[in-house]
N, CA, C and O atoms as CSV, one atom per row, in Angstrom:
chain,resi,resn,atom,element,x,y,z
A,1,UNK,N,N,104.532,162.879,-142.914
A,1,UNK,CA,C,105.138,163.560,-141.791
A,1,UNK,C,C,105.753,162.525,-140.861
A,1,UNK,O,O,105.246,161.408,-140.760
A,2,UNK,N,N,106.808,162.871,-140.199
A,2,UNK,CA,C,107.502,161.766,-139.491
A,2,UNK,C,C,107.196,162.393,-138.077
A,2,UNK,O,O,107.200,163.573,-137.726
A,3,UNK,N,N,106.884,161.051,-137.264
A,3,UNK,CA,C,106.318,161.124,-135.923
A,3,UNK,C,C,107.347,160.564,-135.059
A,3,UNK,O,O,108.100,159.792,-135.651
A,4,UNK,N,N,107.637,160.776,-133.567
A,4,UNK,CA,C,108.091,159.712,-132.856
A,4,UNK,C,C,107.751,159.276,-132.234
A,4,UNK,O,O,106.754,159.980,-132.074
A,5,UNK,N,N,107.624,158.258,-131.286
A,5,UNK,CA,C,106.625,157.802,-130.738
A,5,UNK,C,C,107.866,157.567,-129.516
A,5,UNK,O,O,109.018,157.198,-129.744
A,6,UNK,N,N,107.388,157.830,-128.434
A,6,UNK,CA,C,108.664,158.010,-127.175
A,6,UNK,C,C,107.510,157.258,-126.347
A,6,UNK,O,O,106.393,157.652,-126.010
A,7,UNK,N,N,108.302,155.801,-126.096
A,7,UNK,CA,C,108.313,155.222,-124.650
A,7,UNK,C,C,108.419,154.993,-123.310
A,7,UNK,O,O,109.399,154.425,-122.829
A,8,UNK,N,N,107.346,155.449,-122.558
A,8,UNK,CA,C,107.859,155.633,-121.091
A,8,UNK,C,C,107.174,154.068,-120.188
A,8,UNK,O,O,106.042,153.612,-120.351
A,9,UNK,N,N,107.889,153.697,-119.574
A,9,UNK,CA,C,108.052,152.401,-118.756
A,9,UNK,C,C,108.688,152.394,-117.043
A,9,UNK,O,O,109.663,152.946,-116.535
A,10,UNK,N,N,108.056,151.861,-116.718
A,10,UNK,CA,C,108.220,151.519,-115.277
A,10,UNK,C,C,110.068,150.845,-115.710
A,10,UNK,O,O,109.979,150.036,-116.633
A,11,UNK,N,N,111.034,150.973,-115.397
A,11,UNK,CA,C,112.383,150.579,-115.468
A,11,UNK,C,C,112.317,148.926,-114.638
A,11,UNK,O,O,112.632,147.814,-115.061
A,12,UNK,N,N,111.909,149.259,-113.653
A,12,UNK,CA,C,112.103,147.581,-112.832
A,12,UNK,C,C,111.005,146.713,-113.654
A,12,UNK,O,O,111.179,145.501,-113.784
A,13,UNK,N,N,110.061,147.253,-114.112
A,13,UNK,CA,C,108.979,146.389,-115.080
A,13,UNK,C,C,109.884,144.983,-115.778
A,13,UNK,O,O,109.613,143.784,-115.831
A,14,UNK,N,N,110.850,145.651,-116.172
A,14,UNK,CA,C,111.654,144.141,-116.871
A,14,UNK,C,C,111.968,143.329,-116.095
A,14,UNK,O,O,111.737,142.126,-116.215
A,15,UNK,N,N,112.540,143.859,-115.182
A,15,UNK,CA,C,113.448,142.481,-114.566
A,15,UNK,C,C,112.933,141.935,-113.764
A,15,UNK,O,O,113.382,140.909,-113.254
A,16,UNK,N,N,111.940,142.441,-113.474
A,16,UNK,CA,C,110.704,141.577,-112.525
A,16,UNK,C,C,110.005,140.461,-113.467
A,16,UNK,O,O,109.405,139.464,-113.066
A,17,UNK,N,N,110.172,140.769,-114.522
A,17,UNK,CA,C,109.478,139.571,-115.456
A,17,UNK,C,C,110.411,138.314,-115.361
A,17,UNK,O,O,111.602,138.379,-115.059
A,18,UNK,N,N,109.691,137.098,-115.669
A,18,UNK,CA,C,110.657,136.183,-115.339
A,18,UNK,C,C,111.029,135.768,-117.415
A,18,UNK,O,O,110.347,136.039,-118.404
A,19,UNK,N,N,111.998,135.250,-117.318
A,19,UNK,CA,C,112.352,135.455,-118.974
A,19,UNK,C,C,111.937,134.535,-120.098
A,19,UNK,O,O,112.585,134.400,-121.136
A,20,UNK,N,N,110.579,133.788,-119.755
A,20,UNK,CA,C,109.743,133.240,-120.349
A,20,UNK,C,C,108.951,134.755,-120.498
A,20,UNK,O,O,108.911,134.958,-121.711
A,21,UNK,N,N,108.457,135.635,-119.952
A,21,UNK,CA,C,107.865,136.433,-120.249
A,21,UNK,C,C,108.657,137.905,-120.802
A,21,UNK,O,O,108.154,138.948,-121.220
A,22,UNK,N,N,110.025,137.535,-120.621
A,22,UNK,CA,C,110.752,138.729,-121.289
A,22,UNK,C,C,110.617,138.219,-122.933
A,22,UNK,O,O,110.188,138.716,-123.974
A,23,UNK,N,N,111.182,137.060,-122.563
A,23,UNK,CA,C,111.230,136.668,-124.317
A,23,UNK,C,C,109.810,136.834,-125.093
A,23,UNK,O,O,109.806,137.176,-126.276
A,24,UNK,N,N,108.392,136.532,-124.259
A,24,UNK,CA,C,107.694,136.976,-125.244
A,24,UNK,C,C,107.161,138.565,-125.881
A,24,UNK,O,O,106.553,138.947,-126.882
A,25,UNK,N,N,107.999,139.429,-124.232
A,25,UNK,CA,C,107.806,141.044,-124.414
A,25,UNK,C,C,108.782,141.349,-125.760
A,25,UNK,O,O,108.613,142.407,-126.367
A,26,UNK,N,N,109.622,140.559,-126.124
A,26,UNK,CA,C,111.008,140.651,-127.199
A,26,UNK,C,C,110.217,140.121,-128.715
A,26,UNK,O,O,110.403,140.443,-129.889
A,27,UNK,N,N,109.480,139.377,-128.199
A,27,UNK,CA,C,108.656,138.536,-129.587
A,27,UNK,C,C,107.485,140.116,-130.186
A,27,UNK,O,O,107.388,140.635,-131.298
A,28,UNK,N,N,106.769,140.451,-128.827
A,28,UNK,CA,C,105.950,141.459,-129.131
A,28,UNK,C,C,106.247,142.279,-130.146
A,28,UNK,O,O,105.705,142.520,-131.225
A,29,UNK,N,N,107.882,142.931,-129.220
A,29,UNK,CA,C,108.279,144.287,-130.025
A,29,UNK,C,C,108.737,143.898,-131.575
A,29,UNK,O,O,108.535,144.660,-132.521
A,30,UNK,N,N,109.328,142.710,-131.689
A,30,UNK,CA,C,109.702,142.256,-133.134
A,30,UNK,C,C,109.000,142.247,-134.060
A,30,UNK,O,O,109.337,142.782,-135.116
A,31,UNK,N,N,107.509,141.457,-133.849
A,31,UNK,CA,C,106.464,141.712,-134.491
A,31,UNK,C,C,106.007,143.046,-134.750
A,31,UNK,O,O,105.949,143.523,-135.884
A,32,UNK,N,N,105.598,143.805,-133.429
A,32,UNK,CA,C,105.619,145.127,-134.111
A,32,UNK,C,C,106.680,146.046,-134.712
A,32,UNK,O,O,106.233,147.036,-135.291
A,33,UNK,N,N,108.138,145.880,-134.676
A,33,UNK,CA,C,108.568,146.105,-135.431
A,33,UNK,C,C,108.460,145.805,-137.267
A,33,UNK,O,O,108.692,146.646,-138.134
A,34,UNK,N,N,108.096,144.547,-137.455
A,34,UNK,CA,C,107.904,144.127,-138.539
A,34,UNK,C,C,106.774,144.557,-139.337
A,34,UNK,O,O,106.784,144.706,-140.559
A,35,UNK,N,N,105.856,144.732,-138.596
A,35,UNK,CA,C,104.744,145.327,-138.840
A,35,UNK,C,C,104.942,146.781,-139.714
A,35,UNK,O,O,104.682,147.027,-140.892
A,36,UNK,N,N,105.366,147.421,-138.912
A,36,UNK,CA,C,105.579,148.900,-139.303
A,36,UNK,C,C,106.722,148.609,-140.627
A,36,UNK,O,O,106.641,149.311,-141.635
A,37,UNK,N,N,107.123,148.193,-140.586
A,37,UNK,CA,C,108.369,147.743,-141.803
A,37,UNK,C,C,107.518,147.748,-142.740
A,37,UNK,O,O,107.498,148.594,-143.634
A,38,UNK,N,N,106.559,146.596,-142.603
A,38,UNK,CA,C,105.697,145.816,-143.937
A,38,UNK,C,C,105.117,146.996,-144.327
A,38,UNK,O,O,105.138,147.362,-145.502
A,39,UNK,N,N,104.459,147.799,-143.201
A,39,UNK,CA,C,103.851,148.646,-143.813
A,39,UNK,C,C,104.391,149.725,-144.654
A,39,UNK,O,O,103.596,150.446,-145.257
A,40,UNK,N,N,105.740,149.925,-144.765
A,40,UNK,CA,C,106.415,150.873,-144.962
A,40,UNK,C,C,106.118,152.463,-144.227
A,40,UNK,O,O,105.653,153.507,-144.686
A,41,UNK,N,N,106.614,152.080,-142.918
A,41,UNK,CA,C,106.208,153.414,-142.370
A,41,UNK,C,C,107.841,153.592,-141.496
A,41,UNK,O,O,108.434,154.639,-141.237
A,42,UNK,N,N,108.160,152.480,-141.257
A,42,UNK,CA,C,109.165,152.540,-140.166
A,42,UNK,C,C,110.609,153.108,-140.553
A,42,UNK,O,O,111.138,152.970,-141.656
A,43,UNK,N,N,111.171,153.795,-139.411
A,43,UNK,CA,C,112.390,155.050,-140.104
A,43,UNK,C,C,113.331,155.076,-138.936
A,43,UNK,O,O,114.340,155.781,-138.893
A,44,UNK,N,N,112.838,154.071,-137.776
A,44,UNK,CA,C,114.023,153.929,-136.768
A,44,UNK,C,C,113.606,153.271,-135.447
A,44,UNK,O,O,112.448,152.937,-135.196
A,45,UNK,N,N,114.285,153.170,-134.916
A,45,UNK,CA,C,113.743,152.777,-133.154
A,45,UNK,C,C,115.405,152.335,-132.802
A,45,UNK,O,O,116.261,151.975,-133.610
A,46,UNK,N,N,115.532,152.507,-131.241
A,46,UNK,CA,C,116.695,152.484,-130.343
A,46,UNK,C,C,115.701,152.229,-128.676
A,46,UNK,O,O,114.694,152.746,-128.191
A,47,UNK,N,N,116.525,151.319,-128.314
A,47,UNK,CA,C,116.051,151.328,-126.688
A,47,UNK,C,C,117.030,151.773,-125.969
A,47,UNK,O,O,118.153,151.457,-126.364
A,48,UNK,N,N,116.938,152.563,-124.810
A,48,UNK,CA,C,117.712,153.566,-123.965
A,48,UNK,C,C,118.476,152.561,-122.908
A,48,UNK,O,O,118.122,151.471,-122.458
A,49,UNK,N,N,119.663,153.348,-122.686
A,49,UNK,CA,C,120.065,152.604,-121.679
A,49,UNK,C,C,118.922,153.387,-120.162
A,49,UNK,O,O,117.971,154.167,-120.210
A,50,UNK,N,N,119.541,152.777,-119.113
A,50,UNK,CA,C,118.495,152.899,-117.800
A,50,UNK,C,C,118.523,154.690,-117.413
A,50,UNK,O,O,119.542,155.368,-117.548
A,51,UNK,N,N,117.515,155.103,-117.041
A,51,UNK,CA,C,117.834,156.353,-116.527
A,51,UNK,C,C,118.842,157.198,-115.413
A,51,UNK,O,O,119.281,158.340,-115.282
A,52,UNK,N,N,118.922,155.752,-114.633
A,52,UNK,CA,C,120.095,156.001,-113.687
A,52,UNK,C,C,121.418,156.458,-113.613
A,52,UNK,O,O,122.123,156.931,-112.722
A,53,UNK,N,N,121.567,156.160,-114.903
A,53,UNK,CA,C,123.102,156.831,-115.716
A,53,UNK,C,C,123.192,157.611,-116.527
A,53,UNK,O,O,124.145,157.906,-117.248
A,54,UNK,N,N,122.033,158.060,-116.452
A,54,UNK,CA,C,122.033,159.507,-117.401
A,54,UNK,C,C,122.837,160.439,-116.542
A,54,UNK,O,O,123.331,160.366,-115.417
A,55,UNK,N,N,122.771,161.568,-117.729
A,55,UNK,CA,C,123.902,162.804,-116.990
A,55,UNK,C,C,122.674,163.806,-117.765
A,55,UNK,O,O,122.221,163.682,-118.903
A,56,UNK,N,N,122.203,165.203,-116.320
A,56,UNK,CA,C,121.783,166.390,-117.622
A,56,UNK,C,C,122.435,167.339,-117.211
A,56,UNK,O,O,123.117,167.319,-116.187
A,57,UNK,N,N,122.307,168.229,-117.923
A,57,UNK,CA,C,123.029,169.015,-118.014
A,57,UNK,C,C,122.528,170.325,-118.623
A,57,UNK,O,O,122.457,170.528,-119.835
A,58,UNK,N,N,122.130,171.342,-117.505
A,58,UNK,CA,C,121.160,172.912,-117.940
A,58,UNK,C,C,122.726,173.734,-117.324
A,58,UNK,O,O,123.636,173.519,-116.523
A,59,UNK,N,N,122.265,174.803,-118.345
A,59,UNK,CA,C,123.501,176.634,-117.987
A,59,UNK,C,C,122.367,176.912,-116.751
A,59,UNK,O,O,121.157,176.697,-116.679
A,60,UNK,N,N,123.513,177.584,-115.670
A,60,UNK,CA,C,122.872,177.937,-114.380
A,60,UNK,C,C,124.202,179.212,-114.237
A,60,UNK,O,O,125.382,179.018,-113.944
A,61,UNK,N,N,123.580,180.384,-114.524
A,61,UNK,CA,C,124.750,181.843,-114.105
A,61,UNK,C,C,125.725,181.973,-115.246
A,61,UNK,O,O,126.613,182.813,-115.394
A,62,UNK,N,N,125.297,180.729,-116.206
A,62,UNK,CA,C,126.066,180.912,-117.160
A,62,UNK,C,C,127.319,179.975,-117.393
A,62,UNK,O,O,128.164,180.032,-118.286
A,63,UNK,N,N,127.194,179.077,-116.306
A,63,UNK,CA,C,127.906,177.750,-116.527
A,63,UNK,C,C,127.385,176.735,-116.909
A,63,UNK,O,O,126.170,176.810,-117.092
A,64,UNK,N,N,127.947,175.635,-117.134
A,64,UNK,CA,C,127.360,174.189,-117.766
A,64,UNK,C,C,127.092,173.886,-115.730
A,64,UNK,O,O,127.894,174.054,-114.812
A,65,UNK,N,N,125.457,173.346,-115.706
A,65,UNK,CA,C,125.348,172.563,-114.495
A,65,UNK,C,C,125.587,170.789,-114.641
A,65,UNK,O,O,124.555,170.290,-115.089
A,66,UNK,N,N,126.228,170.173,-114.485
A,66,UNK,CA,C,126.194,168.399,-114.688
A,66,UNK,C,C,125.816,167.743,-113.535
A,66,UNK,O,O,126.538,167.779,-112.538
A,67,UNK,N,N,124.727,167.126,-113.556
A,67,UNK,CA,C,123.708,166.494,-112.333
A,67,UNK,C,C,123.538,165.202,-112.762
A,67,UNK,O,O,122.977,164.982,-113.835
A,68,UNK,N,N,124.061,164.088,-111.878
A,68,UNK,CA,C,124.064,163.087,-112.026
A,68,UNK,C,C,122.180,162.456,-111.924
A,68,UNK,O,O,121.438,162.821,-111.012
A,69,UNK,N,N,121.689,161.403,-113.157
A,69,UNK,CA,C,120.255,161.386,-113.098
A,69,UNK,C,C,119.524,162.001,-114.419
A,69,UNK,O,O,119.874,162.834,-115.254
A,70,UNK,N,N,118.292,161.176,-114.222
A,70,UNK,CA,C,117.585,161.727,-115.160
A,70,UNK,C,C,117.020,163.314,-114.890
A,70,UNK,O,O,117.208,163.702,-113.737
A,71,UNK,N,N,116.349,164.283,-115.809
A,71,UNK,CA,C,115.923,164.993,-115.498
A,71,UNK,C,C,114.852,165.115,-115.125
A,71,UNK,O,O,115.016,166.172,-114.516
A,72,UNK,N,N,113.529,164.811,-114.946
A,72,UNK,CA,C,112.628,164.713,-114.178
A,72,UNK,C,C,112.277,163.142,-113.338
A,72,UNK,O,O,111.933,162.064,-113.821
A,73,UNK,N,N,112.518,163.533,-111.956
A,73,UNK,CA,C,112.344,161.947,-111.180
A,73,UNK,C,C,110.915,161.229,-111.348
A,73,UNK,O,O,110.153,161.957,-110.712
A,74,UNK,N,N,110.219,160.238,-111.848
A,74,UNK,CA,C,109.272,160.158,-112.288
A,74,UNK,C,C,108.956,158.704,-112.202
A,74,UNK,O,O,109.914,157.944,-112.347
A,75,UNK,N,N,107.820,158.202,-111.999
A,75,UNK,CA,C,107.379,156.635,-112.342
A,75,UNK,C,C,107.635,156.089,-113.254
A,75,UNK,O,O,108.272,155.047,-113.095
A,76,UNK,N,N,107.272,156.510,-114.659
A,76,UNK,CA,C,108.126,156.166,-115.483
A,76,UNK,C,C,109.235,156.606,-116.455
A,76,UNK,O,O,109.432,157.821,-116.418
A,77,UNK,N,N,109.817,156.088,-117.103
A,77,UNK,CA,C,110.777,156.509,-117.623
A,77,UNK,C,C,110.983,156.502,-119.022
A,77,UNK,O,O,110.489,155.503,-119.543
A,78,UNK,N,N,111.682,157.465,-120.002
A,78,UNK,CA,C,111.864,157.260,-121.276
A,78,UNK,C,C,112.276,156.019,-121.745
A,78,UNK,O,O,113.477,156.047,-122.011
A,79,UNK,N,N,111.731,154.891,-121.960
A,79,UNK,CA,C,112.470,153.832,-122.258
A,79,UNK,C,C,113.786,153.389,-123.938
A,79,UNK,O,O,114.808,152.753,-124.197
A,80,UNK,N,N,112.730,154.305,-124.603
A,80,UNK,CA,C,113.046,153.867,-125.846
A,80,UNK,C,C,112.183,154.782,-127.214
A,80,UNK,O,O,111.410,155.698,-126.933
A,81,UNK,N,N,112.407,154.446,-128.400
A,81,UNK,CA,C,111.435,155.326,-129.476
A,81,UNK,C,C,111.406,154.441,-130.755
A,81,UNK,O,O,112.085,153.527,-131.222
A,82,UNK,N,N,110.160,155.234,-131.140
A,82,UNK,CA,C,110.186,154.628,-132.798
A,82,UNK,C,C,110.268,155.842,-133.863
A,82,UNK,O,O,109.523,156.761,-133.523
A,83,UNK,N,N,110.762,156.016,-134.699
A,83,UNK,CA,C,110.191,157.210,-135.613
A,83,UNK,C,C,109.495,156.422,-136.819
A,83,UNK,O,O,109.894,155.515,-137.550
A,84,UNK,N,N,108.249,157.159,-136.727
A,84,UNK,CA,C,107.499,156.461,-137.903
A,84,UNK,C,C,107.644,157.645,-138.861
A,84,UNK,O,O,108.309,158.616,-138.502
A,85,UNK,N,N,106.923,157.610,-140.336
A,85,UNK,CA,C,106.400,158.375,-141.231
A,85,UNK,C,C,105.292,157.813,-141.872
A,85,UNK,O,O,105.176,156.866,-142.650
A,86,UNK,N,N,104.358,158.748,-141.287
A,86,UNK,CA,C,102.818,158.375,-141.436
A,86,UNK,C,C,102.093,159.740,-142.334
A,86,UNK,O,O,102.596,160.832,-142.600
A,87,UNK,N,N,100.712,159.189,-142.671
A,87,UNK,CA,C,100.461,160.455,-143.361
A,87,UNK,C,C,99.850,161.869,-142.450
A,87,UNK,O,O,99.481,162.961,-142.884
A,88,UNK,N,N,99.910,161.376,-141.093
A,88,UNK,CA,C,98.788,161.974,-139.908
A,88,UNK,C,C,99.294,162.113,-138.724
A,88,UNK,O,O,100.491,161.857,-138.597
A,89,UNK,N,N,98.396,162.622,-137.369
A,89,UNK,CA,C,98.560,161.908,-136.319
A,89,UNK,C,C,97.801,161.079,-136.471
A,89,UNK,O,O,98.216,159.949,-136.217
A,90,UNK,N,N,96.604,161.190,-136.864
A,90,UNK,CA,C,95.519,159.918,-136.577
A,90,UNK,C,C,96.396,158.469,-136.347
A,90,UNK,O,O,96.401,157.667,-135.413
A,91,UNK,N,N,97.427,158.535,-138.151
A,91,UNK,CA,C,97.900,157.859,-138.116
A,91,UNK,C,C,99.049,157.228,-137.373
A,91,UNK,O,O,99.389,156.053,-137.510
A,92,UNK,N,N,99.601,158.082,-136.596
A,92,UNK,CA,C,100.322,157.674,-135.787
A,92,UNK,C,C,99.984,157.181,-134.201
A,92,UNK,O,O,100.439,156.520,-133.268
A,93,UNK,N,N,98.842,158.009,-134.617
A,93,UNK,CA,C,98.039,157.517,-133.049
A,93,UNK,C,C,97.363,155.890,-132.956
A,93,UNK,O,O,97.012,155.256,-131.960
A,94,UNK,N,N,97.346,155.601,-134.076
A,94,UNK,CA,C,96.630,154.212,-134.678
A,94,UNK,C,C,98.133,153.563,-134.017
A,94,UNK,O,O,98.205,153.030,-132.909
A,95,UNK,N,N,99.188,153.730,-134.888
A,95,UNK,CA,C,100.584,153.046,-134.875
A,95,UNK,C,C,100.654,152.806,-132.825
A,95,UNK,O,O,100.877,151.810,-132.137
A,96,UNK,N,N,100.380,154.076,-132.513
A,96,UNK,CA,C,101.021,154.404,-130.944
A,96,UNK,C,C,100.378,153.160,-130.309
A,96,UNK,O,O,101.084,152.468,-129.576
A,97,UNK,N,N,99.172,152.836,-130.515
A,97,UNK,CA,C,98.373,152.063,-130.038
A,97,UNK,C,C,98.348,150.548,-129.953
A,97,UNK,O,O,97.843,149.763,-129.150
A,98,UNK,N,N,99.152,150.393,-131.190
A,98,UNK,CA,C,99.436,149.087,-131.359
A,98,UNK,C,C,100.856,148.523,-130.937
A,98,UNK,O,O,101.099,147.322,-131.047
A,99,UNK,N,N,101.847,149.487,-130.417
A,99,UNK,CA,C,102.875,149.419,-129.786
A,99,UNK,C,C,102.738,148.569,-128.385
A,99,UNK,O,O,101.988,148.796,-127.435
A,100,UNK,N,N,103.585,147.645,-128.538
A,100,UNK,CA,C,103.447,146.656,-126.895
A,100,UNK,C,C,103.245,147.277,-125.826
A,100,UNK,O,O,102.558,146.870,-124.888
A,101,UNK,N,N,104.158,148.884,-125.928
A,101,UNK,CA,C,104.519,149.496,-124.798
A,101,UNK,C,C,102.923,150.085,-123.814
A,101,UNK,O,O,102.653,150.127,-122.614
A,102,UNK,N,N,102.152,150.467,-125.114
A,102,UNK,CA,C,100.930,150.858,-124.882
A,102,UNK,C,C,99.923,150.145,-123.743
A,102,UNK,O,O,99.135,150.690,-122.970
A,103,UNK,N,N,100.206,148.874,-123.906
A,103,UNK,CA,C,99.602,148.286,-122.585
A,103,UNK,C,C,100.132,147.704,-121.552
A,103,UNK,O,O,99.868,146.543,-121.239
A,104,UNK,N,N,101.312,148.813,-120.623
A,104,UNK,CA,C,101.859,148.009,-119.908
A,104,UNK,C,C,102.494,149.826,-119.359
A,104,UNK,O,O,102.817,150.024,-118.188
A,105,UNK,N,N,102.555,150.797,-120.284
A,105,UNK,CA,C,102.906,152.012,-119.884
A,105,UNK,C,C,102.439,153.187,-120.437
A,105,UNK,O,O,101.262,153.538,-120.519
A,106,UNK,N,N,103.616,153.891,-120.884
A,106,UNK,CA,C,102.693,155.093,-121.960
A,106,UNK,C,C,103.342,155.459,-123.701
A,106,UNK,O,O,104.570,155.417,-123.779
A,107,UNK,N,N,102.733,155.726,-124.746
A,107,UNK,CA,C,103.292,156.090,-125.576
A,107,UNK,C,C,103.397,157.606,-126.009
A,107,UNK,O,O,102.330,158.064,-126.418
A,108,UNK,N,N,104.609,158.585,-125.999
A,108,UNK,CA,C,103.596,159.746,-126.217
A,108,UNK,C,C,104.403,159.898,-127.981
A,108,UNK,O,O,105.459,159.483,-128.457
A,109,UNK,N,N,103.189,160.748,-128.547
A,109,UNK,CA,C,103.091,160.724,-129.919
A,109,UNK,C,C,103.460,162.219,-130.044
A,109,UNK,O,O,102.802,163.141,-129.563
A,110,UNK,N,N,104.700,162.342,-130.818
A,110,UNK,CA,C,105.123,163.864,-131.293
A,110,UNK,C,C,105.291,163.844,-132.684
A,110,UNK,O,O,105.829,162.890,-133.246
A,111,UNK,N,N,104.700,165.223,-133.519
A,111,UNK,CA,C,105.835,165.307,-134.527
A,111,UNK,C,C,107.109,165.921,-134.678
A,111,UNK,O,O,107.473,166.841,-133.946
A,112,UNK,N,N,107.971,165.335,-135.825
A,112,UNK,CA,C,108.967,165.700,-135.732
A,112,UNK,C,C,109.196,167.051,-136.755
A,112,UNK,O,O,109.108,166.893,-137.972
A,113,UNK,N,N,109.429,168.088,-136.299
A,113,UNK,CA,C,110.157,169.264,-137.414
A,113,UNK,C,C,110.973,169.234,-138.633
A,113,UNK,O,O,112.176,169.020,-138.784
A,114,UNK,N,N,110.078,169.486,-139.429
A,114,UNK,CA,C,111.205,169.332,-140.739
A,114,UNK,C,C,112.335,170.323,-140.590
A,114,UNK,O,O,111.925,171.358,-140.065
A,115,UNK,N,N,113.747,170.349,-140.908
A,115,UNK,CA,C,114.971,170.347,-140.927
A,115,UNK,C,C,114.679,171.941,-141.734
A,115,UNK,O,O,113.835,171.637,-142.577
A,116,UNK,N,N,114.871,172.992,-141.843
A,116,UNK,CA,C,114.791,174.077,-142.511
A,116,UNK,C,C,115.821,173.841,-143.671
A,116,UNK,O,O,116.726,173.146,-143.208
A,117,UNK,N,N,116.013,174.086,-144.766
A,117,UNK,CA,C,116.682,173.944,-146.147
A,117,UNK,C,C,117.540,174.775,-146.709
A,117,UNK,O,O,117.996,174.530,-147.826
């Protein structure tokens, strides 16, 4: 079953780091990227641009509404994702855990819907 694993992060968290410590937050994610590779589980990951430039966009009376911003104002923010394919949650909850993001913010663990045929 394929999981995603959605990253939420404090946004200023980075740039407050000084880049001896970005580069090793960059070393982290590589490794765990590689990780999940070796294991053969890994099926994607993308990091988001900032929330600040998002656009959403809900029908309100039956028009398109466009609101500059993320949609919920929040501490942290969607940063980024992985999609794994694991045999579980367990197993993905194992994966979630070992994600850098995990100790520094939050990981939340979904599955993903198979595609109807």
């Amino acid at each position: 079953m394929q999981y995603i694993l959605m990253l939420y992060v404090q946004e200023s968290g980075w740039t407050a780091l000084t880049p001896e410590q970005q580069q090793q937050g960059m070393a982290a994610y590589e490794a765990y990227i590689q990780a999940l590779d070796s294991a053969g589980v890994f099926r994607g990951t993308n990091r988001l641009q900032a929330s600040a430039i998002a656009t959403t966009v809900r029908i309100n009376d039956g028009a398109p509404e466009v609101l500059d911003g993320p949609y919920a104002d929040t501490k942290e923010q969607l940063g980024g994702y992985f999609i794994i394919e694991v045999p579980d949650l367990d197993a993905a909850i194992s994966w979630a855990a070992r994600c850098p993001t995990a100790s520094h913010g939050v990981v939340e663990v979904r599955p993903l819907r198979a595609r109807p045929e």
